[in-house]
N, C-alpha and C positions, 0 to 999 in steps of 0.2 A: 504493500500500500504506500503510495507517495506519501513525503511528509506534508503535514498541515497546520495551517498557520494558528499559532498559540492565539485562546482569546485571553487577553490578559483584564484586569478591573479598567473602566472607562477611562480617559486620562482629558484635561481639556484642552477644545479643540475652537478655532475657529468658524462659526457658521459663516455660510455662505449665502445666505437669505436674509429676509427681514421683515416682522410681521406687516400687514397691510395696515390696518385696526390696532395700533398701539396700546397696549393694558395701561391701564388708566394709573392717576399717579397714587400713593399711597392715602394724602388728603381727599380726594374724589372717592373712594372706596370707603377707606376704613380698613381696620385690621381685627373686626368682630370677629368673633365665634362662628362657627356654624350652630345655627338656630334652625331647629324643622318647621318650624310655625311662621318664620320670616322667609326661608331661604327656598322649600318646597312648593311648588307649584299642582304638586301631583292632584288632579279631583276625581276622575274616575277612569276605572280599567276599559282601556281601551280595546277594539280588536284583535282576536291574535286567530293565527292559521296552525293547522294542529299539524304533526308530522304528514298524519294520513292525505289531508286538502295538497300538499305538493309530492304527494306519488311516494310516500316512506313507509316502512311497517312501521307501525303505532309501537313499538317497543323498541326499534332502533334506539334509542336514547334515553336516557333518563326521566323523561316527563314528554310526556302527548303532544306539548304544545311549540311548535319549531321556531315560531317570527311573529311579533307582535306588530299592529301599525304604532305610526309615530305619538308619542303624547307627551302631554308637557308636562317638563319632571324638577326644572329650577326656575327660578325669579331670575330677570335681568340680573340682581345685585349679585345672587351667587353666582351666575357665569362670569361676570368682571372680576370676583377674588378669586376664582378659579383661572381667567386667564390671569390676572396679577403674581400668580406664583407658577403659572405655567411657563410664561416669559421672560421669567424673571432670568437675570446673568447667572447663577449658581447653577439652574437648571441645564438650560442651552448650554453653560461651558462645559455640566459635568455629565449628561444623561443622556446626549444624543446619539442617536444610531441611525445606521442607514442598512440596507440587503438588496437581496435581485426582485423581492416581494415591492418592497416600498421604500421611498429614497431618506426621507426624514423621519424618524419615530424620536420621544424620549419617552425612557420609561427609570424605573425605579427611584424616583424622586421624590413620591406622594410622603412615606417617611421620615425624608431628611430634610425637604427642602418647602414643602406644601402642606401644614400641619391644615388649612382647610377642608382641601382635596384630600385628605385621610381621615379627618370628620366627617368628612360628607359620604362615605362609601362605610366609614364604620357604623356610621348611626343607625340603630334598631327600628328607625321608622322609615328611612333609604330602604336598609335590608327587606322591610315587610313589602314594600313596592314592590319590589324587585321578584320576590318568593311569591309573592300574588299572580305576577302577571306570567313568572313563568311557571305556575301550577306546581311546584314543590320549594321546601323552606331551602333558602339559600345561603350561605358565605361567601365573602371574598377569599381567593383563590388564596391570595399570598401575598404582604406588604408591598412584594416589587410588583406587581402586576396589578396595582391599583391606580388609575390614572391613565393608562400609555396614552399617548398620546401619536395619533398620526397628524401631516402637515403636508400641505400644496399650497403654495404660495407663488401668483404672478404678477407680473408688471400689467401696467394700465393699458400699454402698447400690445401685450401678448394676451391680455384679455379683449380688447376690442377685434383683434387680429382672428382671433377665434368664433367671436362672434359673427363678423363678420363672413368668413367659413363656413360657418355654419344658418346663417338667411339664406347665404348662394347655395348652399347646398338645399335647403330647404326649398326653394324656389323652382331650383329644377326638380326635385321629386314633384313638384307639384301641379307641375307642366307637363312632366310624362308620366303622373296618374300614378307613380310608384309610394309606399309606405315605406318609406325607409328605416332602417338602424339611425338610435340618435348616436352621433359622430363623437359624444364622449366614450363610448363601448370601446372607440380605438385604443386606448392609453388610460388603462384605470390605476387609481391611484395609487387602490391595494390589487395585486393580482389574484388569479384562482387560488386558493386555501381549504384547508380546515383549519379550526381556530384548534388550539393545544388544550384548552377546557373548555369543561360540558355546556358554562353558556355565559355571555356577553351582556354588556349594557352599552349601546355605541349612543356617546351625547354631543351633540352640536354643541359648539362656542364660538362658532361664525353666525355672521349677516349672513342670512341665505336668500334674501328677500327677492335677489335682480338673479337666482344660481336658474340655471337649465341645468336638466339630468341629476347627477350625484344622486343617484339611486344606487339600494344594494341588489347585486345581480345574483339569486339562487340557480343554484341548478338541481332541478327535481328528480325524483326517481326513476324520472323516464329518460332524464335528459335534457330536458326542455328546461329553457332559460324563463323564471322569472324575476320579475324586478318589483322590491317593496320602497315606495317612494321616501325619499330623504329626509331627516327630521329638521325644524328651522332651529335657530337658534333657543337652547333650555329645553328643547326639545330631544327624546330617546326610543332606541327603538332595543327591543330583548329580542336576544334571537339563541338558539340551540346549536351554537356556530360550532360545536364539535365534529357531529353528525352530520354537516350540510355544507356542500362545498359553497362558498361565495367569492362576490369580491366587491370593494368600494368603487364603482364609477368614477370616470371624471366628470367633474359638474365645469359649465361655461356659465360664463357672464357674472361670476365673482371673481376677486382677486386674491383673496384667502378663504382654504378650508380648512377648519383647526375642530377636528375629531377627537373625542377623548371614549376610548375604552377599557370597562372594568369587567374583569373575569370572574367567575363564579363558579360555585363546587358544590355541590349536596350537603348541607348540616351533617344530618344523619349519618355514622360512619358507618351504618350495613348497610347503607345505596352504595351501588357500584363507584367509585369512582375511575375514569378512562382518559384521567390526565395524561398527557400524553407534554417531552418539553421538544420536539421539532422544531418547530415555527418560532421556537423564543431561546434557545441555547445562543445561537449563533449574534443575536442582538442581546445580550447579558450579560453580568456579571457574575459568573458561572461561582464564584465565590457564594455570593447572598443567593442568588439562584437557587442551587446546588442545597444550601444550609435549610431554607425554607421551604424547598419539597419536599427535603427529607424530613424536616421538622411536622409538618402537619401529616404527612404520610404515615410517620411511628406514631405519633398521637391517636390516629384513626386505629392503627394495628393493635397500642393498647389497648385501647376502649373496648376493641372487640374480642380481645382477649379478658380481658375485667369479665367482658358477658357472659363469657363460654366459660370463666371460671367458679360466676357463682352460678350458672344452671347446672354446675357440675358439682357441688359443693349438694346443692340443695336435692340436686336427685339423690347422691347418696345420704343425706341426712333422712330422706325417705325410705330409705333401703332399696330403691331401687336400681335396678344393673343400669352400667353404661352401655349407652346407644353408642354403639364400635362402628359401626359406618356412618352418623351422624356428624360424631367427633373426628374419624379420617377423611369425612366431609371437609369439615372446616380445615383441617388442616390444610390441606391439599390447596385449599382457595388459600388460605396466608402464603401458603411457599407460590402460589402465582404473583402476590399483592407482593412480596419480595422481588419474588424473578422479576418484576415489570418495572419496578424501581430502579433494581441492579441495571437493568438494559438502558433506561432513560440518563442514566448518571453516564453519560460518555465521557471517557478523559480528555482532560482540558486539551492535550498536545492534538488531539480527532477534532476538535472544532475548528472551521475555519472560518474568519470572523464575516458574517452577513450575508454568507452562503448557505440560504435555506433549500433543501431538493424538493423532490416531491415524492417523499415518503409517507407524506400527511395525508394527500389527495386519497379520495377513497375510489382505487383503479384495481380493476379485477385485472382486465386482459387488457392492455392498454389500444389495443389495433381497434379492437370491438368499440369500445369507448368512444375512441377517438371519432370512430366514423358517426357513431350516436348522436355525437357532443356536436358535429359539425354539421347533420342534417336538423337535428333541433335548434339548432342557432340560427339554419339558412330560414328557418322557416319562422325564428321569431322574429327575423330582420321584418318579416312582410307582415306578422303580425304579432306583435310585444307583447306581453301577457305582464301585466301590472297590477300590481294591490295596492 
């Protein structure tokens, strides 16, 4: 195996961008608490599509329910202290990443750097949203995967540029009677995926007001592409991003898109968990990484160890025999819940920094696939199929 390149802890770096929408200053804001009564927006469960509505078996995942529509989940106020600690220099110098998936992320920052942005994802009344809407009680995944943040960012020139692109291209679908593909499908922000946990909360902290497209693009069991419309700003959408491949469109006619997503895992440590670190090794600091999967991992192994010891205490305090294929039952699943750990924990010197593959994608026979993937797309060019 050729060698590969070390990922070492993030070091800082020059960015190359610059937000459009400047974070306001610290007197404009404030530097309050996260408060659920001032800062939540949330008022009622919105839509959501279940696995089975986009072509999945109803058990594929941990809960029925795959993609929620968009609903409003913060106040103006909390998205400006959100981006105020998102944009801030500590962040951008220390937390930035880039891959072949998506060119700007920061992530593990919410703990060190965004004591808001880690209130606002730890709070018990965020969590109850969250666990509502996607039909089972939820957690954040893991301090560094609280926040990430993706970033597209353009000039005024290369936003009109594209707009303009995109009329002419409009114009002639419309003259020769064609339904076309919207022309952000070309270059999306995030590409084809499975997220690395069982489920997501992706929240707008952009003006999306003047945005075309920036929809997320499913792909269903059949193959067939579709698209669940953008959230606007304070606005989120839940989705079951483990089990379903997606990806973030490019949206036209804004000049910044600032994305924040927070992962999520099952409470309950005897739900499955199918965490999986793919898609996040290679943009991390396989240190805190590394320490904090393995940290809630053995927690969970505990707990359910604690179970099997006092249903095993308490049967014989009844005099009753041990169930011997019950308990090599459980065994058997822990030395998996082991094995799956041991495989995910690749050594550091095996990572090569921002090179995600496609390990993740859920591809049987890739030829079969491929050709699937490419007459359901021709066919959603002519007609979109959108929620």
């Amino acid at each position: 195996m050729a060698a590969a390149t070390v990922l070492p802890a993030p070091t800082v770096t020059k960015r190359n961008w610059a937000p459009i929408i400047t974070a306001p200053t610290m007197s404009h804001v404030g530097n309050d608490a996260f408060d659920p009564k001032r800062h939540l927006a949330f008022k009622e469960t919105p839509k959501v599509y279940t696995m089975k509505d986009i072509g999945l078996p109803e058990d594929t995942g941990i809960s029925p329910v795959a993609v929620s529509e968009p609903f409003p989940l913060f106040t103006e106020d909390a998205v400006m202290r959100m981006r105020q600690e998102v944009l801030s220099p500590e962040v951008l110098g220390n937390c930035q990443y880039s891959s072949n998936l998506a060119q700007c992320q920061l992530r593990g920052f919410a703990n060190k750097y965004a004591p808001f942005v880690y209130d606002v994802w730890k709070s018990p009344e965020t969590l109850a949203i969250i666990s509502k809407i996607a039909g089972i009680d939820l957690v954040t995944e893991m301090d560094f995967e609280i926040g990430h943040i993706n970033i597209s960012v353009k000039s005024e020139a290369e936003r009109q540029e594209e707009l303009q692109a995109f009329n002419e291209r409009a114009e002639y679908e419309a003259d020769e009677g064609i339904a076309g593909c919207p022309w952000e499908d070309d270059k999306p922000i995030v590409d084809w995926h499975t997220d690395s946990y069982p489920f997501v909360c992706v929240t707008m902290l952009s003006d999306c007001t003047t945005m075309i497209g920036g929809e997320t693009a499913l792909r269903t069991g059949t193959g067939e592409i579709m698209k669940v419309r953008g959230p606007q700003m304070g606005c989120a959408v839940v989705l079951q991003g483990r089990y379903i491949e997606h990806q973030a469109l490019r949206a036209l006619g804004t000049a910044e898109r600032i994305s924040m997503v927070t992962s999520f895992r099952p409470r309950c440590p005897t739900v499955r968990d199918d965490t999986v670190l793919t898609t996040v090794r290679p943009i991390s600091n396989l240190s805190e990484l590394y320490n904090q999967f393995s940290e809630y991992r053995l927690e969970i192994l505990e707990e359910r160890i604690r179970q099997q010891l006092k249903e095993l205490r308490e049967a014989n305090s009844a005099g009753r025999k041990v169930a011997t294929r019950k308990l090599k039952a459980f065994f058997e699943e822990q030395e998996k819940f082991l094995s799956h750990m041991n495989r995910e924990m690749v050594d550091d010197e095996q990572v090569t920094r921002g090179n995600i593959d496609d390990s993740h994608l859920l591809k049987k026979n890739p030829v079969v696939v491929e050709t699937t993937v490419k007459k359901a797309e021709a066919k959603s060019r002519k007609r979109p199929r959108r929620f």
